[in-house]
C-alpha positions as CSV (number, residue, x, y, z in Angstrom):
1,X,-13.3,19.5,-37.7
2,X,-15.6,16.7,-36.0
3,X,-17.3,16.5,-39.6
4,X,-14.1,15.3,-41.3
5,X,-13.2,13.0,-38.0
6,X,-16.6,11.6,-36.8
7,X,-19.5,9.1,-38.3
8,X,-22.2,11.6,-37.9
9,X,-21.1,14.1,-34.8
10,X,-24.5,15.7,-35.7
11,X,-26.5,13.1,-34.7
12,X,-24.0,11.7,-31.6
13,X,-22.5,9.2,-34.0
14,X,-18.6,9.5,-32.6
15,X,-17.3,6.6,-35.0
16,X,-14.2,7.1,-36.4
17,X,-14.4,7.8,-40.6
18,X,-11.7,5.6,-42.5
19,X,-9.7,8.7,-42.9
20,X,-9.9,10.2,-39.1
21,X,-6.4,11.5,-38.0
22,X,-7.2,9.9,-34.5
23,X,-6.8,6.4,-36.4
24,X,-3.7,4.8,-35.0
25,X,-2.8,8.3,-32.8
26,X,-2.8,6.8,-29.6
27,X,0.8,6.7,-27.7
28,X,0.8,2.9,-28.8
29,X,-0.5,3.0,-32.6
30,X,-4.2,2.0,-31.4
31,X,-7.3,4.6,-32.2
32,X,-7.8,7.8,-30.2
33,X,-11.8,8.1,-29.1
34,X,-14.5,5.9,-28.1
35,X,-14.3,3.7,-30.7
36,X,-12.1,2.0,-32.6
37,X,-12.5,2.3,-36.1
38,X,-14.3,-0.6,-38.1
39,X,-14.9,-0.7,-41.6
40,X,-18.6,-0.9,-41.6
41,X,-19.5,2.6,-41.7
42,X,-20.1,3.9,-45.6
43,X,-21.4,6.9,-47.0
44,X,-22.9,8.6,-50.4
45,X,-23.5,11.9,-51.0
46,X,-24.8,13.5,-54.3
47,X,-21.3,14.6,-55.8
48,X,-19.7,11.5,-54.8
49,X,-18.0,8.9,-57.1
50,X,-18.4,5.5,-57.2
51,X,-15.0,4.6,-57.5
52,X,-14.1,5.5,-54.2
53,X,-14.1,3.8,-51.2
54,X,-17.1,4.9,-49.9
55,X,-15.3,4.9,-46.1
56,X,-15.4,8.6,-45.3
57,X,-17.5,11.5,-46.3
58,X,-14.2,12.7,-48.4
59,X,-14.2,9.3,-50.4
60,X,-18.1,9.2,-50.2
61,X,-20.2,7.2,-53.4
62,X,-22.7,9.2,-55.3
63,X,-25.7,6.8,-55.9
64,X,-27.4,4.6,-53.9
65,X,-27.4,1.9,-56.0
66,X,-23.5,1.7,-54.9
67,X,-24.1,2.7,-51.2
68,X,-26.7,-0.4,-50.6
69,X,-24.5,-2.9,-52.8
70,X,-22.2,-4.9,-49.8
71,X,-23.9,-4.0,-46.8
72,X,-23.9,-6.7,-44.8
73,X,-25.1,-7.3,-41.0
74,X,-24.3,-4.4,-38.1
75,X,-23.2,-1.8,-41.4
76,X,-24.2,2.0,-41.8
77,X,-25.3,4.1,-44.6
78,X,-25.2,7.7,-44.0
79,X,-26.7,9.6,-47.2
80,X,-25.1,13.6,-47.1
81,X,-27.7,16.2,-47.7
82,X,-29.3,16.5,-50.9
83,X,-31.2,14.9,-53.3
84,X,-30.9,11.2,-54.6
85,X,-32.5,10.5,-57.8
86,X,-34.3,6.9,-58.8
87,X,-35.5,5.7,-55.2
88,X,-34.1,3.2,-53.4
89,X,-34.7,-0.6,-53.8
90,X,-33.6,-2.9,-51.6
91,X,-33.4,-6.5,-50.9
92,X,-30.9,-6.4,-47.4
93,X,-30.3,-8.9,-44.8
94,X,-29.5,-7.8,-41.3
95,X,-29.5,-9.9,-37.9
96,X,-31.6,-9.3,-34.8
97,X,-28.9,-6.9,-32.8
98,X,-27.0,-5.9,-36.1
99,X,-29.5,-4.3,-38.1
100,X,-27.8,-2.5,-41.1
101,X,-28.7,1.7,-40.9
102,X,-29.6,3.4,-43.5
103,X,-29.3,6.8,-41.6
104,X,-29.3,11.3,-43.0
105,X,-26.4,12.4,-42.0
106,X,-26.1,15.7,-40.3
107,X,-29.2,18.1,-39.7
108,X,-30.1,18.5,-43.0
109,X,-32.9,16.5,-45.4
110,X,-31.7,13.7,-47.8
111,X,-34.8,13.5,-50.0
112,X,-35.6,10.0,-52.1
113,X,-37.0,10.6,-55.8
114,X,-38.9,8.4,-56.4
115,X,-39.3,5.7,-53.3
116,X,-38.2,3.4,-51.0
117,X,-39.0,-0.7,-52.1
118,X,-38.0,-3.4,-49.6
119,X,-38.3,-6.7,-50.7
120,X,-37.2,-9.4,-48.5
121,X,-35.4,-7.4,-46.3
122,X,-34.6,-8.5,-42.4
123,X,-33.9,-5.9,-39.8
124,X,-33.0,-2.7,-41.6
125,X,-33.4,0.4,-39.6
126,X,-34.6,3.8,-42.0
127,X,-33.3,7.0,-39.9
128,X,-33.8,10.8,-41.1
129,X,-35.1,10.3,-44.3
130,X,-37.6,11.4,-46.6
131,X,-39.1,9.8,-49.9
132,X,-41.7,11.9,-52.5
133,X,-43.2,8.8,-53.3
134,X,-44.6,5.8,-51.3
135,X,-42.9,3.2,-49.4
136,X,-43.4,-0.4,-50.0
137,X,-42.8,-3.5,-47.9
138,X,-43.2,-6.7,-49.5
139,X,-41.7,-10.0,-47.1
140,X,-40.3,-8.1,-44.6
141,X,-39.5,-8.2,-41.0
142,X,-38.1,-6.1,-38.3
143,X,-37.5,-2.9,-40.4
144,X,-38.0,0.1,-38.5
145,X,-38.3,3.8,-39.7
146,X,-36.9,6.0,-37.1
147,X,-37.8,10.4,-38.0
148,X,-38.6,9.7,-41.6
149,X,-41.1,11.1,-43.8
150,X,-42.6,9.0,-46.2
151,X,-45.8,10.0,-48.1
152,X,-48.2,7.8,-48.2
153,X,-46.3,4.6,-46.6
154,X,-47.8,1.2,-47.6
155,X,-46.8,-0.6,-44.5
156,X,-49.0,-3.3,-45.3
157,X,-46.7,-6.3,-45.8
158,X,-46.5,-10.2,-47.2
159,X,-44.8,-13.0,-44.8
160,X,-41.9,-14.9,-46.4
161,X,-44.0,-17.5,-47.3
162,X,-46.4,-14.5,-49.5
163,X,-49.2,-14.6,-47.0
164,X,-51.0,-11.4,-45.5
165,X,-49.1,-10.9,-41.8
166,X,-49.3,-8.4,-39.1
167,X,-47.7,-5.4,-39.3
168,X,-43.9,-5.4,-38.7
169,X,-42.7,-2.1,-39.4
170,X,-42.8,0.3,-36.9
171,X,-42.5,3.9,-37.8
172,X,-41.6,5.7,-34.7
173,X,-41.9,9.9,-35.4
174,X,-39.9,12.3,-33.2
């Protein structure tokens, strides 16, 4: 089942999940695949539980709040179908060439109630998702929203320092 093995097999994603029987398979204990596994790949879905891991969909967190905790440079966040309750505030820092992803896994929507808030957030990338309420900016740079839908997006944003800049945010539909 490439579901149960597989990042996001959906969406071309062939990283192995923490609990991927091709993990140390290989003839001489190393990872069977394209890629070895790395610990940097988390997910939530709506019937999650905190308490886990949050390294495979089986041991996936249910709230975001959890799921956005210790992301840290060059990490993903795939959100399962459904619907997350509370929005979404965030406050990450990724590096140019390791954004962090907060990515929909899978074909289905992964709906936000009630918004996405970035404040002081550096290179995050927004993939496959969709808010019922706006989406603020406040002192951020290089975010990128890659096939979301957000409602009346307020991509007017503050520099670091507070002062009016150009637009950084590029939302890219497809």
């Amino acid at each position: 089942d490439p579901q149960a093995e597989f990042a996001d097999p959906d969406n071309h994603d062939y990283r192995l999940q923490a609990t991927s029987r091709f993990r140390g398979a290989a003839p001489e204990g190393s990872d069977r695949g394209a890629f070895p596994y790395k610990a940097n790949i988390f997910y939530v879905r709506p019937d999650g539980d905190d308490r886990s891991d949050g390294l495979s969909v089986k041991n996936a967190w249910k709230t975001l709040v959890r799921g956005v905790k210790d992301l840290r440079p060059g990490a993903t966040l795939y959100l399962l179908a459904g619907v997350y309750q509370g929005g979404l505030r965030l406050a990450l820092r990724g590096e140019a060439g390791k954004p962090i992803s907060i990515r929909g896994r899978g074909k289905s929507p992964v709906v936000i109630r009630g918004g996405v808030q970035a404040t002081d957030c550096r290179y995050v990338e927004f993939v496959r998702l969709q808010s019922d309420a706006i989406i603020s900016m406040a002192k951020a740079y290089g975010v990128v929203a890659r096939n979301c839908r957000f409602p009346g997006a307020d991509t007017t944003q503050d520099g670091p320092s507070g002062r009016p800049r150009p637009r950084e945010m590029r939302l890219a539909h497809g």
